[in-house]
KOLMIDO-926079 format. One record per residue: chain; residue in one letter; z, y, x of N, C-alpha, C in turn. Coordinates in pm, 1 decimal, decimal comma. Example, Ala and Ser with C-alpha at 12.3 -4.5 7.8 and 13.67 -1.06 7.14 Angstrom:
REM residues 2
{rec A A {780,0 -569,0 1319,0} {780,0 -450,0 1230,0} {780,0 -330,0 1320,0}} {rec A S {708,0 -225,0 1285,0} {714,0 -106,0 1367,0} {787,0 3,0 1290,0}} 
//
This chain:
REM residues 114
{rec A X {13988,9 -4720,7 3602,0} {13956,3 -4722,4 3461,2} {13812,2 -4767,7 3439,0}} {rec A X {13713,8 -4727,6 3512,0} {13577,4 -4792,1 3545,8} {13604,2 -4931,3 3526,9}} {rec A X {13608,9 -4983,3 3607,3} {13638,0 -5167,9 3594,6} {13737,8 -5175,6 3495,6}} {rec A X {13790,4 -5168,9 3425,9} {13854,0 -5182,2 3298,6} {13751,0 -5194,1 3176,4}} {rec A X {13658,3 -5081,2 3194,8} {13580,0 -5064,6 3106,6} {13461,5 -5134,8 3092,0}} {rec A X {13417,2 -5155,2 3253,3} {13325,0 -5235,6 3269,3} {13374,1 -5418,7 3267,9}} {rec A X {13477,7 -5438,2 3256,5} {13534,9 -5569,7 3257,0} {13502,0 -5614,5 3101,9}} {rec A X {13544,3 -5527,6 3039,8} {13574,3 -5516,8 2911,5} {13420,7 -5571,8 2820,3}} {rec A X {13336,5 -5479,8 2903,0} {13201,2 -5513,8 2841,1} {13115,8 -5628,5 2882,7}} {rec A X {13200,7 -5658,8 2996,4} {13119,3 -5768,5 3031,4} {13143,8 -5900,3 2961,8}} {rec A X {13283,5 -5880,0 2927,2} {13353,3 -6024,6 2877,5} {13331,3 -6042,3 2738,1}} {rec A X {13329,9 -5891,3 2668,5} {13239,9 -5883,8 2509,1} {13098,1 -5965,7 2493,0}} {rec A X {13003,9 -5923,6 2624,6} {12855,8 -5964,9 2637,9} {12894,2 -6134,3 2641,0}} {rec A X {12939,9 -6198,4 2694,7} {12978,2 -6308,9 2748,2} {12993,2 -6359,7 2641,0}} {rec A X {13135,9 -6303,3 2557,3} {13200,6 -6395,5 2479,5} {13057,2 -6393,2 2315,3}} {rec A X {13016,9 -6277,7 2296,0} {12930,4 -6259,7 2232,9} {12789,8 -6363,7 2250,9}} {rec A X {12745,5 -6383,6 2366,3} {12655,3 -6515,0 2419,4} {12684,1 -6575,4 2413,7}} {rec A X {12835,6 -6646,1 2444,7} {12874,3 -6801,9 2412,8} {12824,2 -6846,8 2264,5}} {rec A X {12917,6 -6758,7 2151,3} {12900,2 -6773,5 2032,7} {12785,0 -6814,3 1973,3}} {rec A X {12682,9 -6740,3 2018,9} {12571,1 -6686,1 1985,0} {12489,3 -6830,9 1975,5}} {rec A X {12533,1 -6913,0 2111,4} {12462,7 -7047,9 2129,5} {12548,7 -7157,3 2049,4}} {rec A X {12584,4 -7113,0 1987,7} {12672,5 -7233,4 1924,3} {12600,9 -7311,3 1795,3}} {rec A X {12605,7 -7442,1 1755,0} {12555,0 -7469,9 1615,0} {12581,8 -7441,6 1496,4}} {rec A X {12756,3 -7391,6 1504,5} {12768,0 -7347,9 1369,0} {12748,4 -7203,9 1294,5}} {rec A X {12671,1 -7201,3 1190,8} {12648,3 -7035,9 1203,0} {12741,0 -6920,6 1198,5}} {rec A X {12812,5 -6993,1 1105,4} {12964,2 -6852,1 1140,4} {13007,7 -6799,0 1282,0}} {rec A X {12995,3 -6906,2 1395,2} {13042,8 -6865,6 1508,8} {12892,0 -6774,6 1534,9}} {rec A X {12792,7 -6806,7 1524,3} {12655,6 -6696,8 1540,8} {12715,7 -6591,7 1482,4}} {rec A X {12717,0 -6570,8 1351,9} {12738,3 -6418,9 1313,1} {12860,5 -6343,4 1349,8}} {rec A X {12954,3 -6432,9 1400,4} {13095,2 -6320,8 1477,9} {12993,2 -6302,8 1607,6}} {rec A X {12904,4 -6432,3 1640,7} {12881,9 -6319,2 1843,9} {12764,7 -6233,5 1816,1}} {rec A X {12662,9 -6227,0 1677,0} {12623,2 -6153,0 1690,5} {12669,9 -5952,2 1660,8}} {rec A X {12786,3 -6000,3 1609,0} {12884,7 -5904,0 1569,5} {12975,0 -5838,9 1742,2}} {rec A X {13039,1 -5954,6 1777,5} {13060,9 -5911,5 1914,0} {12987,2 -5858,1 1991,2}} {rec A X {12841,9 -5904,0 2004,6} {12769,2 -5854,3 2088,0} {12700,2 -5707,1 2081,1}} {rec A X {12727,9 -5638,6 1897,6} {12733,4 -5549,6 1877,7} {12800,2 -5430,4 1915,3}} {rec A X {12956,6 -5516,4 1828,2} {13017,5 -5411,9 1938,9} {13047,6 -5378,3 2086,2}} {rec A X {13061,1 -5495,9 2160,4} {12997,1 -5472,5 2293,9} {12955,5 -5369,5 2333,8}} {rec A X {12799,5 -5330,6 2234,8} {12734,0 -5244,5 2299,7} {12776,3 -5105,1 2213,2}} {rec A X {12863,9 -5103,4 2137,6} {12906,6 -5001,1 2107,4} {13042,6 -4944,7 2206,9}} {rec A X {13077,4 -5038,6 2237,8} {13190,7 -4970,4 2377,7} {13095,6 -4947,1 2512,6}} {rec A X {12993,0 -4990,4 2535,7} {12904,2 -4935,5 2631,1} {12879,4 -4853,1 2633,8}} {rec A X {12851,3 -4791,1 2509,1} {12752,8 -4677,6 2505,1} {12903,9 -4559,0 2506,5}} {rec A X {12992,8 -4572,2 2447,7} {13100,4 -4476,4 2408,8} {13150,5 -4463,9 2585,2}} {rec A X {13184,9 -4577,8 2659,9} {13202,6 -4582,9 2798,2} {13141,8 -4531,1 2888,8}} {rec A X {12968,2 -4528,3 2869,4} {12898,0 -4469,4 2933,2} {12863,0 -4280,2 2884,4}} {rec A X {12906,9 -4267,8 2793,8} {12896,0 -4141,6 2747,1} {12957,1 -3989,3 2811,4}} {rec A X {13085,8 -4101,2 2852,0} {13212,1 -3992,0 2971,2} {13203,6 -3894,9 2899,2}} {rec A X {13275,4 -3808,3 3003,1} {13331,3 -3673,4 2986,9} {13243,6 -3578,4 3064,1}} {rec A X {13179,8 -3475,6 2958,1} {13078,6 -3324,2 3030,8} {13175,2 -3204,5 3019,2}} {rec A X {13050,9 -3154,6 3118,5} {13135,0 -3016,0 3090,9} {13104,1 -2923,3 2948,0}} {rec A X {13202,8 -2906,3 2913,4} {13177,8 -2807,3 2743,0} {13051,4 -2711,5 2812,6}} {rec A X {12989,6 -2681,9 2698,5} {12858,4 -2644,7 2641,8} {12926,1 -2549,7 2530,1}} {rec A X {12786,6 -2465,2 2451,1} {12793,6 -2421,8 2390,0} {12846,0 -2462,3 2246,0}} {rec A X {12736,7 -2572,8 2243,8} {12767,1 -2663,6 2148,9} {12880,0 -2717,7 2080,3}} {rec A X {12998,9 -2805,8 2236,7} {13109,2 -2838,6 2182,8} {13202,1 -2778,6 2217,0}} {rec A X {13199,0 -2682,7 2230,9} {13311,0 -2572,8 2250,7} {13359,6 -2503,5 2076,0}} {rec A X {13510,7 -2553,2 2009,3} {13551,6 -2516,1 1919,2} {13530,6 -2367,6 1905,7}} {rec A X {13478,6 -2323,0 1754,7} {13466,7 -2191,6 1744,7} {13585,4 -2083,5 1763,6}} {rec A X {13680,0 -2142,1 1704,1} {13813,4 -2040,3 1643,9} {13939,5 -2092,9 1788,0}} {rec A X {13847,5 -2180,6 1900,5} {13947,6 -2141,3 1979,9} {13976,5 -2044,5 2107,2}} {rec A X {13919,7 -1906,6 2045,8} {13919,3 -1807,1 2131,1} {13853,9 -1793,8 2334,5}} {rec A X {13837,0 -1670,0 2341,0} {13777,5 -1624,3 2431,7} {13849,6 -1702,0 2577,9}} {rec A X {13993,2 -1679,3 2563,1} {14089,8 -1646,3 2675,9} {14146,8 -1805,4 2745,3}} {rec A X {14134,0 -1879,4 2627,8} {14129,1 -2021,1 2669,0} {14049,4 -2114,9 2736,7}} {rec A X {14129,2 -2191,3 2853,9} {14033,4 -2242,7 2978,6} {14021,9 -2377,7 2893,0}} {rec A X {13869,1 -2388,7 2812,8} {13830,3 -2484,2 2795,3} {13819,0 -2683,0 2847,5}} {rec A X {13869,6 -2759,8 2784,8} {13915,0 -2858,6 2905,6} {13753,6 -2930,3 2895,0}} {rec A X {13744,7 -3038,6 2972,8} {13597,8 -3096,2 2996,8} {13636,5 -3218,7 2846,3}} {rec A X {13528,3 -3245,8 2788,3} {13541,3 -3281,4 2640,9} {13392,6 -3441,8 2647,4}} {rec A X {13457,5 -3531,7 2530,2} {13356,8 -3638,1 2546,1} {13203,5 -3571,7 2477,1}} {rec A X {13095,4 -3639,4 2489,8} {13016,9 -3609,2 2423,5} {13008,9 -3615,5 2252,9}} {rec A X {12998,0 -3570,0 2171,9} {13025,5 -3562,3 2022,7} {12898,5 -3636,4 1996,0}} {rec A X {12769,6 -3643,0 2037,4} {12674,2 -3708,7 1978,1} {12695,6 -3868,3 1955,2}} {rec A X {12715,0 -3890,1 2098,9} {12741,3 -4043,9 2162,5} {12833,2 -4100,0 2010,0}} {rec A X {12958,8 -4041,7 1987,8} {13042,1 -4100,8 1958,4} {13050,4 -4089,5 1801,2}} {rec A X {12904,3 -4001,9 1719,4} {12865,6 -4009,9 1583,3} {12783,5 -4104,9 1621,3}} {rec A X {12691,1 -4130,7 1716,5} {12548,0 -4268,5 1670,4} {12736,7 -4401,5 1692,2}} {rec A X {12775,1 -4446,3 1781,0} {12843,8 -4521,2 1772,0} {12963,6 -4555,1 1652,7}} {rec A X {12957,9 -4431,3 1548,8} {13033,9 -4441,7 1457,1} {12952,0 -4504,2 1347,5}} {rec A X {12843,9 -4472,7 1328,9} {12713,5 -4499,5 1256,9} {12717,5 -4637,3 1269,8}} {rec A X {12714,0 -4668,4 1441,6} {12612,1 -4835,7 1430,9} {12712,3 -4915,3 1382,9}} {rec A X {12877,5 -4880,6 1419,2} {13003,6 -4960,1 1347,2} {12964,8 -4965,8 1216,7}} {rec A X {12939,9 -4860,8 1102,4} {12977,7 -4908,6 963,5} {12830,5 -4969,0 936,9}} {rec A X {12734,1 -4987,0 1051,2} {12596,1 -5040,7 1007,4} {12638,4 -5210,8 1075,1}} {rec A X {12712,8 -5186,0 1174,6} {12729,1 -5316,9 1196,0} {12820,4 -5431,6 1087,4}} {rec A X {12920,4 -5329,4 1025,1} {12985,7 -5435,0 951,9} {12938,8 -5463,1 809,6}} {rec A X {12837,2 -5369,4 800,6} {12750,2 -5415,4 635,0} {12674,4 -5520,9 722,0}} {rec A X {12584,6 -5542,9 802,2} {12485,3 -5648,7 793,2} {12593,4 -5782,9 851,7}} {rec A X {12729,3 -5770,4 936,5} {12804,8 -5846,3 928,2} {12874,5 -5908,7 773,6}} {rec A X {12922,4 -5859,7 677,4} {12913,4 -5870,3 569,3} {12826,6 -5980,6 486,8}} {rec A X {12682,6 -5869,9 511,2} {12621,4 -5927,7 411,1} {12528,7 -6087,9 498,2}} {rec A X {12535,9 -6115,4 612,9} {12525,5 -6237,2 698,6} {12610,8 -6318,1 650,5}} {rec A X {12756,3 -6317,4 639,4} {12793,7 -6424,0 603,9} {12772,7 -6455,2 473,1}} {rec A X {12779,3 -6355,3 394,1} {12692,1 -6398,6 215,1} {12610,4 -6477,2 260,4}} {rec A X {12493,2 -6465,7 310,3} {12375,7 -6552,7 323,9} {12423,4 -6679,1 391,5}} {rec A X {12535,1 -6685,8 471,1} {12609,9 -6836,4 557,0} {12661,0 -6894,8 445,2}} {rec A X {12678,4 -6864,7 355,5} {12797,2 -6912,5 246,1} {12672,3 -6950,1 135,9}} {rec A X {12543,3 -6873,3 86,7} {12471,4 -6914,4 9,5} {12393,3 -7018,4 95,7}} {rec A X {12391,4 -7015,2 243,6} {12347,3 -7165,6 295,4} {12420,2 -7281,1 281,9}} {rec A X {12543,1 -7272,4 282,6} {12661,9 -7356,7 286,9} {12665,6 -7439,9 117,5}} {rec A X {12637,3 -7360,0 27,0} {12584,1 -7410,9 -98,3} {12480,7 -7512,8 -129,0}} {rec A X {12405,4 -7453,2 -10,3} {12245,3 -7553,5 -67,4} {12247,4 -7664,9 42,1}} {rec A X {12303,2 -7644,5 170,9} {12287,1 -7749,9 256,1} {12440,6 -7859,5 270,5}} {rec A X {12508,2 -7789,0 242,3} {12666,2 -7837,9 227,0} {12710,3 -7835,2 370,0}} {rec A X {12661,6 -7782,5 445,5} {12702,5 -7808,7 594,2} {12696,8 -7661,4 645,5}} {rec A X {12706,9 -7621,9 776,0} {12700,9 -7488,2 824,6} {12665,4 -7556,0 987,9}} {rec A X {12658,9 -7657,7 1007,4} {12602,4 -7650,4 1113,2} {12450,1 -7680,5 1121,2}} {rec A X {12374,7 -7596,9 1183,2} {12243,3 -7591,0 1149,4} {12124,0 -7686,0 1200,7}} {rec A X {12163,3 -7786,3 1307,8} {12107,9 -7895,5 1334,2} {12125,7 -8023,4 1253,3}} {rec A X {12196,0 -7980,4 1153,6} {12250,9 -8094,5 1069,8} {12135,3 -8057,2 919,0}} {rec A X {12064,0 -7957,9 908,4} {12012,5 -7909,4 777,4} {11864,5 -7974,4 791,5}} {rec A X {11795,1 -8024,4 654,4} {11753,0 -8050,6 634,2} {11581,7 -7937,5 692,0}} {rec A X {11450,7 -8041,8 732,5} {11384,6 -7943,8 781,2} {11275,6 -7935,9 656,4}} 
//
């Protein structure tokens, strides 16, 4: 499952860099989007499984119950966070591709006027 996970992120990083070098800007703002989330499955991947704590141990589920080993809860609120932060500035990037696309008539960016 390791190399699954780590496959996974590598080919995100990758496919996210290809994009990234490309001239047209839409393909920029999906790899800079990929490359986001990328690192949001990194971090959720690298987070694993601890042993319960005080912390994430449910209140109301009694004394007598053998607690199982649980993901980290922090990890996986900042990674919930950077998702809905990633898809507003994804969002509002292509507004700005589309108000370029207006003034230059083109979207590929070696083609725009300097």
């Amino acid at each position: 499952m390791t190399f699954v996970l780590a496959a996974t992120v590598g080919l995100l990083f990758a496919l996210g860099t290809f994009l990234l070098l490309r001239d047209d800007l839409v393909k920029v703002i999906w790899g800079v989007a990929i490359l986001s989330q990328a690192a949001n499955v990194y971090l959720i991947s690298m987070g694993g499984i601890t042993e319960p704590t005080a912390e994430t141990v449910p209140v109301l589920a009694g004394y007598y119950a053998p607690f199982p080993q649980t993901a980290d809860p922090v990890v996986q609120a900042l990674v919930l966070t950077a998702i809905v932060i990633s898809f507003g500035m994804t969002a509002f990037a292509l507004t700005l591709s589309y108000r370029a696309y207006q003034e230059n008539e083109t979207i590929d960016v070696t083609e725009w006027p300097r």
